[in-house]
LUMROTOR-832417 format. One line per field, with one value per residue: residue in one letter; x, y, z of N, C-alpha, C in turn. Coordinates in steps of 0.02 Angstrom, whole numbers, plus 32768, in hexadecimal, padded with zeros to 4 digits. Layout:
<nodes>
nuvo	(A ...)
n.x	(X ...)
n.y	(Y ...)
n.z	(Z ...)
ca.x	(X ...)
ca.y	(Y ...)
ca.z	(Z ...)
c.x	(X ...)
c.y	(Y ...)
c.z	(Z ...)
</nodes>
This chain:
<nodes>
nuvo	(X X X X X X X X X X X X X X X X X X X X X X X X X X X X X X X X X X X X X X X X X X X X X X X X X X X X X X X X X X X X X X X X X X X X X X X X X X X X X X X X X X X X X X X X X X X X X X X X X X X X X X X X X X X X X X X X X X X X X X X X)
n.x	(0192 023C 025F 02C5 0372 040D 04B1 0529 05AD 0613 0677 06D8 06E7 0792 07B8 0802 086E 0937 09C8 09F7 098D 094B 08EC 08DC 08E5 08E7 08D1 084A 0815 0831 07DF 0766 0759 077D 06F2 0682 06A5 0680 0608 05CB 0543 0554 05C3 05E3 0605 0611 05FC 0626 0646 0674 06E2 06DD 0758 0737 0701 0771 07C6 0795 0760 078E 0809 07F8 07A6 0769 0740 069D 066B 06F8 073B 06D0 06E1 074C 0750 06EF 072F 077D 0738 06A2 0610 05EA 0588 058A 057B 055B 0551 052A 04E6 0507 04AF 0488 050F 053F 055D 04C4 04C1 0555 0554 0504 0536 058E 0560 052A 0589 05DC 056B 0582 0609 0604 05B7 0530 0539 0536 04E2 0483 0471 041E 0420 03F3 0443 044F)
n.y	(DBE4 DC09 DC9E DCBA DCDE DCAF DCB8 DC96 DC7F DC93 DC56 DCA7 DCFD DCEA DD1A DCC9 DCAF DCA0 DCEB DCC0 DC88 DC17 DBB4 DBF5 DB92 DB7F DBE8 DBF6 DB95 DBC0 DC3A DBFF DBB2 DC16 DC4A DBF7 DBFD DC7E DC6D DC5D DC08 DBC5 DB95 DBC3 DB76 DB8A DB32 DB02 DAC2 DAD0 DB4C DBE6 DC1E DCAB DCDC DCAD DD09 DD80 DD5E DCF1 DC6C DBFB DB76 DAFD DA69 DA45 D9DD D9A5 DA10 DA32 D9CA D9CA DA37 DA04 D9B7 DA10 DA48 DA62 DA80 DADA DAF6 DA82 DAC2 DAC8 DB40 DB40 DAC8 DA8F DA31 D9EE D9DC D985 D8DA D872 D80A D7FD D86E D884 D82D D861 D8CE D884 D841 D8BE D8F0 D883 D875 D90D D8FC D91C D9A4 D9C3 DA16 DA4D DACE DAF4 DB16 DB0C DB05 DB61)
n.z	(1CA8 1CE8 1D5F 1D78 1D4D 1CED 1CE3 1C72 1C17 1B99 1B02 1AA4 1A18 19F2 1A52 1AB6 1A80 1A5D 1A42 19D5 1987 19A1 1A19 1AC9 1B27 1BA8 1BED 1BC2 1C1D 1CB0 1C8C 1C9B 1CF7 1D6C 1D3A 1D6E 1E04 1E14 1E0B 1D97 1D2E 1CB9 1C27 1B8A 1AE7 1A34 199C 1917 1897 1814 17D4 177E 1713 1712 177B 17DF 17CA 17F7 1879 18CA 18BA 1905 1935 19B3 19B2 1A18 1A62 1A91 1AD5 1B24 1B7C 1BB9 1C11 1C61 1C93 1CFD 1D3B 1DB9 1DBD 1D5D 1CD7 1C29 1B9D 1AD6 1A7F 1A02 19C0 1924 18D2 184B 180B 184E 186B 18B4 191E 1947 1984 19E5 1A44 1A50 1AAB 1AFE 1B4A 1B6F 1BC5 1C3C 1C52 1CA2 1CF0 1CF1 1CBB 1C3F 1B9A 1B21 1A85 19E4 193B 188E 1804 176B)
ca.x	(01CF 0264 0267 0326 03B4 0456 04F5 055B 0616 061D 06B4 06D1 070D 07CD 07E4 083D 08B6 0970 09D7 0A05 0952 093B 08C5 08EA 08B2 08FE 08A6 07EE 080D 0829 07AA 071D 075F 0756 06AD 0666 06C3 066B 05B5 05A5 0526 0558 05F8 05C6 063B 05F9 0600 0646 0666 06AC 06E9 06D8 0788 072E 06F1 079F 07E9 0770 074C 07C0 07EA 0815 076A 078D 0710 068A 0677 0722 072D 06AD 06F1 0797 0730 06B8 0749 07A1 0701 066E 05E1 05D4 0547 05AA 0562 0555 052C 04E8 04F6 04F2 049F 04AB 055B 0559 0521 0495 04DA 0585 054F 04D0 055A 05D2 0533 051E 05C4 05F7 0557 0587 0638 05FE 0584 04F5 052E 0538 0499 048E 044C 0422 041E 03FC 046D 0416)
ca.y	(DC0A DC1E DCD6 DCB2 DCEC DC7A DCCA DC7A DC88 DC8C DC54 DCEE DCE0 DD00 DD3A DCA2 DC8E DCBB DD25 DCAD DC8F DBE4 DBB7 DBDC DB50 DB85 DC2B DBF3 DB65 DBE6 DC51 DBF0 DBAE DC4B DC56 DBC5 DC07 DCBB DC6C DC5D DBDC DB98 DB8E DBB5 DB7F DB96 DAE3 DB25 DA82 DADD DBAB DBFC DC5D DD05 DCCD DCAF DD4C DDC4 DD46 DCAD DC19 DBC7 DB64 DABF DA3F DA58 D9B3 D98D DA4B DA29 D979 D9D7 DA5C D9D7 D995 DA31 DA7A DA3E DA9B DAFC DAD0 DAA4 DADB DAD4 DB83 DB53 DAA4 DA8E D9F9 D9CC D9C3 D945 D883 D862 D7CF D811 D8A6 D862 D800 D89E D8F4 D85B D840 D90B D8F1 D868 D8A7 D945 D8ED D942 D9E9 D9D0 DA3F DA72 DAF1 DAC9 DB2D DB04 DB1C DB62)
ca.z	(1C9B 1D24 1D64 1D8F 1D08 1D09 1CD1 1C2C 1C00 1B4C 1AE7 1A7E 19CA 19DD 1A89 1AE7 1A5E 1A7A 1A14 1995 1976 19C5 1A44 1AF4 1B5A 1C04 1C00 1BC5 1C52 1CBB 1CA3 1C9C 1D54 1D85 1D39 1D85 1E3B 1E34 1E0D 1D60 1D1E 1C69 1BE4 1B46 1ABC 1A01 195D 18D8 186B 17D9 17ED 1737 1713 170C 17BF 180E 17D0 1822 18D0 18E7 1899 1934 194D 19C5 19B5 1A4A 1A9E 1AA6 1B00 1B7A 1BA6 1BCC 1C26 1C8D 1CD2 1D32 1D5B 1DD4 1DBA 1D25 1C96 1BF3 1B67 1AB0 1A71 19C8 1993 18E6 18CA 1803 180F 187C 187C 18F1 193F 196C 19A5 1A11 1A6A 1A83 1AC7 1B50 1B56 1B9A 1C01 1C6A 1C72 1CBA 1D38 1CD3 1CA4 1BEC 1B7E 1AD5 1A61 19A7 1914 1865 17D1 171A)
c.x	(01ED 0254 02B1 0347 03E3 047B 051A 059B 0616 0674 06AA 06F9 0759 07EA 080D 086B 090B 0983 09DA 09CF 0933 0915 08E0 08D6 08B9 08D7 0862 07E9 0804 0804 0764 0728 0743 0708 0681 0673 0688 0615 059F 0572 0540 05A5 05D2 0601 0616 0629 05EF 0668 06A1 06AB 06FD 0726 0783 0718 0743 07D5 07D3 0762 0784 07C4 081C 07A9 076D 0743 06E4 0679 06AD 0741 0708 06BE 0729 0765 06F9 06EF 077C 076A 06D9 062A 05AE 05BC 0574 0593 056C 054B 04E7 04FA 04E9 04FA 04A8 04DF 0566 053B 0523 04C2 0512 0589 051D 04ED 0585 05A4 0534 055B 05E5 05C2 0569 05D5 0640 05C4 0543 04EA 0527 04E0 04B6 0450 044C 041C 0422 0424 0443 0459)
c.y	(DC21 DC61 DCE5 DCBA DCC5 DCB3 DC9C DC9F DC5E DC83 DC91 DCD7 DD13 DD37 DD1A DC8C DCCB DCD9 DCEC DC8D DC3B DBE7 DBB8 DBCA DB57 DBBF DC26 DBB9 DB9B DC2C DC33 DBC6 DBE4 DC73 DC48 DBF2 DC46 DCBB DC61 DC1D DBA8 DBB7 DB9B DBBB DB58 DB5D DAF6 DAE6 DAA1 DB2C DBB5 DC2F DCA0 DD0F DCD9 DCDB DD83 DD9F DD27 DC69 DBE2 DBB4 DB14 DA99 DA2C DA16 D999 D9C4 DA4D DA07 D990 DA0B DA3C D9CA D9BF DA61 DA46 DA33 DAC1 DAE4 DACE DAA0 DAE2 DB03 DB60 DB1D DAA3 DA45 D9DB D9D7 D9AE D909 D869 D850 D7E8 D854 D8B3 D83C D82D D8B0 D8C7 D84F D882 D8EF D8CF D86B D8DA D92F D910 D970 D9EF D9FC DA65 DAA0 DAE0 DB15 DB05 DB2C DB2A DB6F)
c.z	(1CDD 1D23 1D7D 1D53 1D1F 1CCF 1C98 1C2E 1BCC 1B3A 1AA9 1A50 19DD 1A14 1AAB 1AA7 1A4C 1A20 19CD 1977 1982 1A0F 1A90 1B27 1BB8 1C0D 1BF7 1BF5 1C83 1CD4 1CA9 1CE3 1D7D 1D7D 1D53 1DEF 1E53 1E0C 1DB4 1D49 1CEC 1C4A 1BBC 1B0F 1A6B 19C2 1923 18AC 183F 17DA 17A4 1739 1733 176F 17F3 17F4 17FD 187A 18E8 18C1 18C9 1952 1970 19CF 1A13 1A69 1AB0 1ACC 1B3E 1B98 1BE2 1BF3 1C6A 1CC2 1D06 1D3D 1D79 1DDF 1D8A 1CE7 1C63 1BBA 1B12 1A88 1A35 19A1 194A 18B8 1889 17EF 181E 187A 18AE 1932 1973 1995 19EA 1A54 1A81 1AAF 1B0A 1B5D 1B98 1BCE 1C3E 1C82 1C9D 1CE7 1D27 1CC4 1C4E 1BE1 1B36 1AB8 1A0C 1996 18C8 1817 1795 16F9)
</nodes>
């Protein structure tokens, strides 16, 4: 076990989105530059297949599909880990998801990494 902590920059449910409740892409570019700039380690942006109503009244129901987020994220950054928070694997088939996963990585020169979670 490292004795080193790394730093994360979380995507937060329903803070980079502009007034009219759309996502804004220039400002979570943005900051996660500036995340990457003043040392941070990792992205973390949270795979949310399907957001339940009662869900995107109280958080957000702006949820943007997370490897096509990192891809866009790999490529104006140089350094910074990008991250999966909490895949959620039986929502997804294998195969193709297996191929985004190598796909971001070798886009990102090897920063891609994921976290799983199972659905009940």
């Amino acid at each position: 076990m490292s004795s080193t902590l790394t730093y994360g920059l979380s995507l937060r449910h329903g803070v980079m989105t502009n007034p009219d409740g759309s996502f804004d892409t220039e400002g979570f570019a943005d900051l996660v530059r500036h995340g990457e700039a003043v040392g941070f380690d990792h992205v973390l942006v949270p795979d949310h297949v399907f957001v339940p109503e009662y869900w995107g009244k109280v958080i957000t129901d702006v949820w943007l599909e997370p490897f096509a987020l990192l891809s866009y994220l790999a490529a104006i950054t140089s350094r910074i880990e990008l991250v999966v928070a909490c895949l959620v694997v039986p929502y997804r088939q294998p195969f193709i998801t297996a191929k985004s996963v190598a796909t971001l990585d070798q886009l990102s020169g090897g920063r891609a990494a994921l976290g799983s979670c199972l659905a009940t």
